[in-house]
N, C-alpha and C positions, 0 to 999 in steps of 0.2 A: 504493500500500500504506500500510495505517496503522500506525504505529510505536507498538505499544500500550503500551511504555514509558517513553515521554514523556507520558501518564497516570496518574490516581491510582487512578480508576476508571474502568467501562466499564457504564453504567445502560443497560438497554433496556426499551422497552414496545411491546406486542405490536398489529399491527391487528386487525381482527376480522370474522369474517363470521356475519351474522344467521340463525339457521337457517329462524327464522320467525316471524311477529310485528313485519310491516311497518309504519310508520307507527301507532302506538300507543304508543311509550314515553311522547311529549308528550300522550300521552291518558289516562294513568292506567292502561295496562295492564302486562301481562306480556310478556317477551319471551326469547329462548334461541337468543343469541347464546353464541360462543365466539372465546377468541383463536386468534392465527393463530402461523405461524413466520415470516412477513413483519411485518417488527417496521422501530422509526426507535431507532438506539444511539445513545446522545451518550457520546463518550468525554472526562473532563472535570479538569482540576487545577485547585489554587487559584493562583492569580496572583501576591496580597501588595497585588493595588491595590484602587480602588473602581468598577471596569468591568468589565465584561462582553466577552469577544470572540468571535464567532460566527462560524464557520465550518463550508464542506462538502463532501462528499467530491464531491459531483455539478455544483457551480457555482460561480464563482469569487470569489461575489463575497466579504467580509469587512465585517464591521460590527461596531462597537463601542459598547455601549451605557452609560449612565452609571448608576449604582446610585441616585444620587440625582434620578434625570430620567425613572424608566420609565414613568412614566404617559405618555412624549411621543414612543411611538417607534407609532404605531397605524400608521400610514398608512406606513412604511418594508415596504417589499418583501421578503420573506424571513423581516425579524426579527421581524414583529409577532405572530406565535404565540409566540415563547420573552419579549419583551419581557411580552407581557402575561402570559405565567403568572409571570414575576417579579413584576411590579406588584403584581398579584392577591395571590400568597404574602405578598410585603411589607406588602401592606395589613392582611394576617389574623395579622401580629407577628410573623412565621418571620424570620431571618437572612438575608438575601442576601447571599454571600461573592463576592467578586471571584474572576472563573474565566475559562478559557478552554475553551470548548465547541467540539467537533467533532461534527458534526451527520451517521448515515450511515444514510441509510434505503431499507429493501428493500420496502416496502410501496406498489404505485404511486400515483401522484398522480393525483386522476380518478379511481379507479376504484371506488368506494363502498367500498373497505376499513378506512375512516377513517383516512387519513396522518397528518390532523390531528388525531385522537385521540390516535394513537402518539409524536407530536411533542409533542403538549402534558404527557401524562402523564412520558413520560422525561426533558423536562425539570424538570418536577415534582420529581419524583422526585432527581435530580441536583441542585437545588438542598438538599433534605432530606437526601441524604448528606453530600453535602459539610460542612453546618452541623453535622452531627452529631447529626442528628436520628432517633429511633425514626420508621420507615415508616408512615405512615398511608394506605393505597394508597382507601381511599372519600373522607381528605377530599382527598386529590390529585386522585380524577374529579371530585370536586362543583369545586376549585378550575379543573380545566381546564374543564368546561360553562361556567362564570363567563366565563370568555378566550375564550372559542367567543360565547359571547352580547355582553360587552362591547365587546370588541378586533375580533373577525373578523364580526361583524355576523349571524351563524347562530342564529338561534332555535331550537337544537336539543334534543333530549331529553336524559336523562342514560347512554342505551347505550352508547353508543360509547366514551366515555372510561370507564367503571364496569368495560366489560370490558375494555380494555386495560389497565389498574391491575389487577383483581381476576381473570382469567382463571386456568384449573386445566387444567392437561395431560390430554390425555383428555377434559375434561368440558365442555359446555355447561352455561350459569348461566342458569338460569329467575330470571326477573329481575323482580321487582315494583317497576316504575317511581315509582310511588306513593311508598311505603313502605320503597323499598331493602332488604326482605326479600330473601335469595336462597338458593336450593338448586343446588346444582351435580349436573348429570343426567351419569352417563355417557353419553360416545359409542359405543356398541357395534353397530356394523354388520356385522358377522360376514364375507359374502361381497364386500359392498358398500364403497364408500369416496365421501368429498364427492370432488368436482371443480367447482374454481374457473374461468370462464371470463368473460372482458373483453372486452365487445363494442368496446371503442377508441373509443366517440363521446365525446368530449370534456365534460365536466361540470361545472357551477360553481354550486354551492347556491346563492351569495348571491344570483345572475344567474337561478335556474332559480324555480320554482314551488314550492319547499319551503315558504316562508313563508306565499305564497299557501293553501296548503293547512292549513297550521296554522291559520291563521286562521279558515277554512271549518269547520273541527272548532269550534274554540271557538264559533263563528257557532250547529253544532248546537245543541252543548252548554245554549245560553241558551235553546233554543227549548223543548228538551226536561224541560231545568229548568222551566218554566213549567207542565209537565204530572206532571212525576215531584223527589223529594227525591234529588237524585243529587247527588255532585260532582263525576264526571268520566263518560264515556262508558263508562269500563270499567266501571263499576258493572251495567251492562247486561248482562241475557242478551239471545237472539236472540231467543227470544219475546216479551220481551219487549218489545223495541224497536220489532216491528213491531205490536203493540197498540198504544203511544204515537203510531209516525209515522203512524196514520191519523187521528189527532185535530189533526195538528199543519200549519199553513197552510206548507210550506215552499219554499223560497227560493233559486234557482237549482240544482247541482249539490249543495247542502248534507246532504239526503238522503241522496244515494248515499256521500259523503263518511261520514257517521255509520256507513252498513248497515256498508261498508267495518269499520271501526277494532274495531266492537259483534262481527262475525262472525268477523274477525282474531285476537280475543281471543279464543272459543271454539275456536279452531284450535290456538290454542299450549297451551293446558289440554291438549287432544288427543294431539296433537303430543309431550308432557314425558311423561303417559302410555303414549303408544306407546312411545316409548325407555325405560320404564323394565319393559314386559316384552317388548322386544327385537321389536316389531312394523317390522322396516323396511320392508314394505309399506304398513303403514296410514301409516308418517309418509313417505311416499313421495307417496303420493294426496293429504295435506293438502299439501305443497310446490304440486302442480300446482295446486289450488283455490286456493291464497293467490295465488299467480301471476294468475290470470282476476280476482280480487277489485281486485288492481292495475291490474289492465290497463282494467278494464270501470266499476269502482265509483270507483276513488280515481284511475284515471288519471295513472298515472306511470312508466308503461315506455316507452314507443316504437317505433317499428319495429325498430328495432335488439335492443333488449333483447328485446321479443316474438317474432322471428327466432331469434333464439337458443336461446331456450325453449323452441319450439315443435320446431328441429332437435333439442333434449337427449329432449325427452319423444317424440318419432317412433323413437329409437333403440330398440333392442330390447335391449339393456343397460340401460336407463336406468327407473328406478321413478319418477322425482319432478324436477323441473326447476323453479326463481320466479327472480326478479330479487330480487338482495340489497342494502340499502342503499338509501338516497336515495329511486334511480332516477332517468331522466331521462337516462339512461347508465350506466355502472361493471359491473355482474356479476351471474350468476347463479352458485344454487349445486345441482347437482345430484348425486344420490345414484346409483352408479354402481357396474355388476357390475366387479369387480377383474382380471377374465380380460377385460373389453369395454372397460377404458379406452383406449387404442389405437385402436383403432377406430371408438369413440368420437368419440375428438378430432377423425380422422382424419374423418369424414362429418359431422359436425357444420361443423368447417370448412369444407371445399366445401361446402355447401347456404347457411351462410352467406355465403360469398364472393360465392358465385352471385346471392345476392337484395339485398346489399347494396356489393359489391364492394371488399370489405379481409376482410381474416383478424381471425378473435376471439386471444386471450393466453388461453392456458390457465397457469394457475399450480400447482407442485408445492409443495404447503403441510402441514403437519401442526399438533395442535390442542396448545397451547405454555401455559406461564406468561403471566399477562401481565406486571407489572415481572419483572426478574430482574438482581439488583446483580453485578458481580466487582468485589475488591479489585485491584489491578492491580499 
């Protein structure tokens, strides 16, 4: 139990699950992701020294960092997401106060819900309260993508952390990766509700193909440049696209990689539409297309994660089934009759067990803030 008294405060940031708009935020498009109620809390006081000490509800270890040495803790186990969003703040003039952090996170690890957004941001975030600082929750995502790309070696886009900072209860954030424009879209599913399911194969950006694939995009992106004034793939419609790719001499999987991201993006325009005149039908059907788009063009579900989707979208409750995140492992998210959740889980798991032999994690989650401070 955590003694929430022996705190000053209690900062959390939320994880988040992608509604749709896979592999496109580092592509210049849009996307309508929302937070989650699986969140990472750091419960946190000042000290009086010039350290850092880090601790967690889940593992034993403790580490103490030096305020004047954070650029040198990269390669330490555990601490190097909170070391580097200190560094990072520090670098960009903020205070770093000597604290002692308690680290408790519900959000799992592995499972494309971004931990490590949630991590990065509540630290963030904690370090900004503490100094006494008015919340700046966009430049705390841009400072944790910084610590994601510096420190943890992921060349990721700015979703993940944007909506764990910036997330609205109830609402999905249409998100222009680009430009950091955003509209926040209700969730309103009437009969319907997500369901979060974890296929359990174990996942590791750094280790997996994520990069590999960014790079394949930017690979298009040059070829395409060459025929059209664009500056990123999202500039692209679909028709367009495939006027250009028949001019264009292309270059292993690079192609399908582009249709991928070009197509993606017209789905989430779609997609923000449907939800905002209560189509959850129509945004049911683009789930299962973005899903096949993964699986076929951009290649990055796996049997596991394709298993799963495949059981969501055979159910007769089920309107809409993709794999969320990464991929590679972690989760889908599908849209689900509220009377067939149950049931649901219940035959989705046996047909999964069966083809792949372990049970998926279904998660009971609702659509949350993303920071959310208590004085303590």
């Amino acid at each position: 139990m955590i003694n929430e008294k022996e705190y000053m405060y209690k900062v959390s940031a939320a994880g988040r699950v992608n509604l749709i708009g896979e592999h496109v935020d580092y592509c210049g498009g849009k996307v309508l992701p929302a937070a989650l109620s699986l969140k990472n809390t750091v419960y946190v006081r000042p000290n009086g020294t010039d350290k850092i000490n880090l601790a967690w509800t889940d593992i034993p270890a403790r580490i103490t960092l030096d305020i004047g040495r954070l650029g040198e803790y990269r390669d330490v186990k555990y601490a190097n997401y909170p070391a580097g969003c200190a560094w990072l703040w520090q670098q960009a003039g903020h205070k770093i106060v000597g604290c002692d952090m308690l680290f408790d996170c519900t959000v799992p690890f592995g499972s494309g819900l971004s931990s490590s957004a949630a991590i990065e941001v509540s630290t963030l975030a904690a370090f900004s309260v503490l100094a006494g600082e008015e919340l700046d929750p966009v430049k705390i995502a841009l400072t944790a993508q910084q610590a994601e790309h510096e420190y943890a070696g992921v060349n990721c886009g700015i979703m993940d952390q944007y909506t764990s900072a910036c997330g609205k209860k109830d609402h999905a954030i249409l998100l222009d990766c680009k430009t950091l424009e955003r509209e926040y879209v209700p969730i309103l599913l009437g009969d319907y509700t997500l369901v979060i399911a974890n296929c359990n194969k174990p996942h590791n950006l750094v280790e997996s193909k994520y990069n590999d694939r960014r790079a394949e995009t930017e690979r298009a992106l040059e070829l395409l440049q060459t025929k059209a004034d664009i500056s990123c793939l999202a500039e692209l419609t679909p028709d367009v696209f495939e006027r250009l790719a028949e001019t264009i001499e292309w270059e292993g999987k690079v192609q399908d990689r582009a249709r991928h991201v070009v197509r993606e993006c017209d789905r989430v325009r779609r997609a923000a539409s449907a939800m905002k005149r209560g189509d959850v039908g129509a945004l049911g059907e683009l789930l299962n297309e973005s899903h096949a788009s993964l699986r076929d063009l951009y290649e990055v579900t796996g049997v596991e994660l394709d298993t799963l989707a495949a059981a969501a979208q055979a159910h007769p409750a089920c309107i809409g089934s993709r794999m969320t995140g990464a991929g590679f492992g972690g989760c889908t998210v599908s849209i689900v009759q509220k009377s067939g959740v149950e049931d649901f889980q219940a035959r989705v798991t046996a047909e999964y067990e069966k083809k792949i032999g372990y049970k998926p994690s279904f998660y009971d989650c609702t659509i949350e803030d993303g920071i959310i401070v208590e004085k303590l």
